[in-house]
N, C-alpha and C positions, 0 to 999 in steps of 0.2 A: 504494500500500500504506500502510495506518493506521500508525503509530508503534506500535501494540499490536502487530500484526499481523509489521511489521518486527523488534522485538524476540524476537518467539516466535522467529519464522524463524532470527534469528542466536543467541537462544538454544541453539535443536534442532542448529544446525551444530556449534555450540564444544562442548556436549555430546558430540554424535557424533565430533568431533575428539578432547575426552580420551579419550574411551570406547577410540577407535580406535588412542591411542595408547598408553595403558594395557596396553591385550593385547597389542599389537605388543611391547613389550617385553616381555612377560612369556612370549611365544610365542618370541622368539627370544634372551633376556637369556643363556639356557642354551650356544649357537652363538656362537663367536668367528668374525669376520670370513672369515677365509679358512677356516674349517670353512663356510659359507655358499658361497663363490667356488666351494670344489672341490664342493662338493653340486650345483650348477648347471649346472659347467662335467663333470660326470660321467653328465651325460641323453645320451643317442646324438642323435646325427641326426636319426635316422628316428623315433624319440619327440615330438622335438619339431617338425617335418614336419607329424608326422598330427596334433600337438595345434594345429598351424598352422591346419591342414585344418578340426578340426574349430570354432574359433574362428571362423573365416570363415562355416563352414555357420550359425554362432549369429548372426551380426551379418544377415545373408540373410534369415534366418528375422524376426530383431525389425525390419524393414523392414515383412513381412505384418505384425505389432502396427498398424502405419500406415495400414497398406493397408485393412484391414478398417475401421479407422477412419473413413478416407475415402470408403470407401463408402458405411457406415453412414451419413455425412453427404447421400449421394447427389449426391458431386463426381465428376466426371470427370477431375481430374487425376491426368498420365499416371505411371505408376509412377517414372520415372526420379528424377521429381521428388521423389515422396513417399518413394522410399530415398534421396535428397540429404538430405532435411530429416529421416528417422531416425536415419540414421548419424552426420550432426554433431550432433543430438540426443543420442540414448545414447553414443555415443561419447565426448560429455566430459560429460553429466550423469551417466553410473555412476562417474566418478572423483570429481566436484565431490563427490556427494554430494546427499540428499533429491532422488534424480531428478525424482520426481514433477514438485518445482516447478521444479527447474534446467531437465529436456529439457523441461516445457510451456512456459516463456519460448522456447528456441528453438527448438521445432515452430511457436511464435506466429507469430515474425519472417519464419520462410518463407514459413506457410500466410498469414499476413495480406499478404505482399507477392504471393502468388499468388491473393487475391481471396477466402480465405473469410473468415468473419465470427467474431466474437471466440466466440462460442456456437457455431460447426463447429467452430474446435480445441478447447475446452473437452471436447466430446463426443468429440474424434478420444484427448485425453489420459485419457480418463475408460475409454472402451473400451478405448486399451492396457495401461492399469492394471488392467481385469478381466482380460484375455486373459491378462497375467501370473499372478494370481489364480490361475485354471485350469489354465494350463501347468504351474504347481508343484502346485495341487491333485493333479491325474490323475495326473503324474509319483511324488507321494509316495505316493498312493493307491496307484500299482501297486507299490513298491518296498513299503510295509508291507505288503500281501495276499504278496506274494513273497519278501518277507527279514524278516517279524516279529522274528526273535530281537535282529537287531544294535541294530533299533531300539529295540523296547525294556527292552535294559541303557543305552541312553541317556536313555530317557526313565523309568525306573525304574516302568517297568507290566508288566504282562503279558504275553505274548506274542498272547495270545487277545485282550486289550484292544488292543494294537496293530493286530490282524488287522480288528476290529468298527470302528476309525475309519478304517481304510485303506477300507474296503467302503462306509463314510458317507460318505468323501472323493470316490471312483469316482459314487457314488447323485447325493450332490450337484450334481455336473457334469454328469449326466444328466439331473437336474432341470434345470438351466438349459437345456440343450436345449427341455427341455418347455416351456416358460415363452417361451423366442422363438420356437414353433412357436404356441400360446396362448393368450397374454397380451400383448393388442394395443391393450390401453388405454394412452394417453400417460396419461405423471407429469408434471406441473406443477410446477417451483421456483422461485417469486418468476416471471420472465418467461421463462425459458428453461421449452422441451417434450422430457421424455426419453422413450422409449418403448423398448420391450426390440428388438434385432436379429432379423434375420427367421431364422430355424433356421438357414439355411444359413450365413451367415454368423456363426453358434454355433458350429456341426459347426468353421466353420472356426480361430476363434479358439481351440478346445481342440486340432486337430490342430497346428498352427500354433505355439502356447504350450508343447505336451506334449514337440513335437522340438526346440524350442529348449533345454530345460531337459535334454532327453536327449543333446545335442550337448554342451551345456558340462560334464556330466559325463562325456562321453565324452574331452572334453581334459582334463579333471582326470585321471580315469583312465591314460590314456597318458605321462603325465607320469609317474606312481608308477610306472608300471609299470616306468619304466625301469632300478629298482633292488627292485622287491619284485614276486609275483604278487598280485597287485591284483584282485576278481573288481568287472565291470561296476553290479551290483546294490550291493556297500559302496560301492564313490567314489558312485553317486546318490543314496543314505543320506546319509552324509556331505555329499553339496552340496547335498540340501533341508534339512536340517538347519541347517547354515549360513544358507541363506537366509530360512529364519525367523528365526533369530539378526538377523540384520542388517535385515530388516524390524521389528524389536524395538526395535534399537539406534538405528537409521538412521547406522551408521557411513558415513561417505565411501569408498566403493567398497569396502564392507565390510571397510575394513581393520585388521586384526588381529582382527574375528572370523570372518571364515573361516576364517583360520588356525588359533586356537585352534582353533575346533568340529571342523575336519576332523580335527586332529594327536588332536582329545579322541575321534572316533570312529574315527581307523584306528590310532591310535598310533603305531607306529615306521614304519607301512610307508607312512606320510605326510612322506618327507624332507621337510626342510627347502628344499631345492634343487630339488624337486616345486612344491612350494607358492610360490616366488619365482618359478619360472618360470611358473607360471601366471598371477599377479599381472601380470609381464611381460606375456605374451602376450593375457590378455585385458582388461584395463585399461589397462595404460601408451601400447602399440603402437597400438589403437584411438583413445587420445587424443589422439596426437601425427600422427595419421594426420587425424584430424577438427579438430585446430586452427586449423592452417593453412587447411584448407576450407572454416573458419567466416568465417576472416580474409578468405579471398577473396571470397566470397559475401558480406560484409557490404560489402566497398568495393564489389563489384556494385551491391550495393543501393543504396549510398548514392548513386553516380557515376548511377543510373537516377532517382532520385529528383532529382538535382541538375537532370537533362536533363530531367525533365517541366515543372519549374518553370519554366527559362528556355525553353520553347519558346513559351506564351501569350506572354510579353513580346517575345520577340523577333518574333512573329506582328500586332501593335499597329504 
């Protein structure tokens, strides 16, 4: 990486660090400490259970983001693999922050020790980054065609205006369909060959992208719910909102502005003890889950790397 190149990168961090802590304080400056503990420690059980449940189904789900990737690539490696190398991927690049670049260093490390080449992951991170694309598209799509009003008092337009990009958002996604059933001329960039996905594996990245983004509003959901009636269609308002927000921002694991956006679209019925626990459950718990994993997998590597070198020599 350029010294330019470096600088941006740790520029956009320390930005999305104040950014992230900026809100943070300002989202929770209001909450003294143990008004936080009991907001938390006042979720049931069975709330945070099913928000367990549905955490899991999302992290399941961003594995296919891989999968399709590697297909796309026309690798044959076997799934196990390529949800090892998502989940210690997303699992600590949605906390580092600018996933993008964080999980595509270590989608690199796997996929290059399991034999593909620096332009198969490039394309494996490039197609999970559309599939994401689309999963929030379709998802926001159908919540503005479905819930125009909440959206837009938040976005201070029309309801009918809201309803007309929800219907462009859906069109769009449909277009891309068209386009990798189509449009089958490769793109040329500098030496790498891109060419669009073949339909099926479109159909699969919006199915795929659409239930992941409906899963993690589904845990957002269940979470509130356990102190307000919460309907399904506000919390997925609220968390594609958010996630444009934080696509904007590039905060580190969107922190402090999901918070804001959500508390600024559901208001009160967005505890605080809601939104901590969520943070918890889908960011902290996945990372400290993938650390160690990373840790191990990298002494793998290393200890297999060390054993190929000395076997030529000891072979002489």
């Amino acid at each position: 990486m350029s010294g330019k190149k470096r600088l941006f990168t740790y520029g956009t961090m320390v930005f999305g660090f104040a950014i992230a802590a900026y809100l943070l304080y300002r989202g929770l400056s209001q909450f003294t400490w143990d008004e936080i503990v009991q907001s938390v420690t006042a979720i049931p059980t069975k709330n945070l259970l099913l928000a367990l449940a549905y955490c899991a189904g999302s992290y399941i789900c961003l594995t296919g983001f891989d999968w399709t990737g590697v297909r796309y690539v026309k690798s044959d490696l076997p799934y196990p693999k390529i949800a090892l190398a998502s989940f210690v991927a997303l699992g600590l690049g949605q906390s580092i922050g600018l996933a993008g670049l964080s999980s595509g260093a270590i989608r690199y490390r796997y996929y290059a020790h399991w034999g593909l080449s620096t332009e198969d992951v490039a394309k494996i991170v490039l197609l999970s980054g559309v599939t994401v694309g689309l999963g929030l598209m379709v998802l926001g799509g159908f919540v503005m065609v479905l819930n125009p009003d909440d959206t837009a008092k938040i976005l201070k337009i029309g309801p009918s205006a809201v309803l007309l990009i929800g219907i462009g958002l859906l069109l769009a996604a449909a277009g891309y369909v068209l386009l990798a059933a189509f449009a089958r001329a490769p793109v040329k960039i500098r030496k790498w060959t891109f060419k669009m996905p073949t339909a099926r594996l479109a159909v699969a990245q919006i199915v795929i992208g659409t239930i992941n983004f409906a899963l993690v509003s589904a845990c957002l959901m269940e979470l509130m719910q356990a102190t307000e009636n919460v309907s399904y269609l506000k919390a997925a308002t609220a968390f594609v909102l958010g996630n444009i927000a934080i696509l904007i921002t590039h905060a580190p694991g969107g922190l402090g502005v999901l918070e804001v956006t959500v508390r600024h679209v559901m208001g009160e019925q967005a505890s605080i003890g809601a939104l901590v626990a969520f943070r918890v459950i889908y960011f902290f718990i996945p990372f400290f889950v993938a650390l160690p994993i990373s840790l191990i997998g990298e002494a793998v590597f290393r200890a297999r790397k060390g054993r190929d070198k000395t076997e030529p020599a000891a072979s002489v």
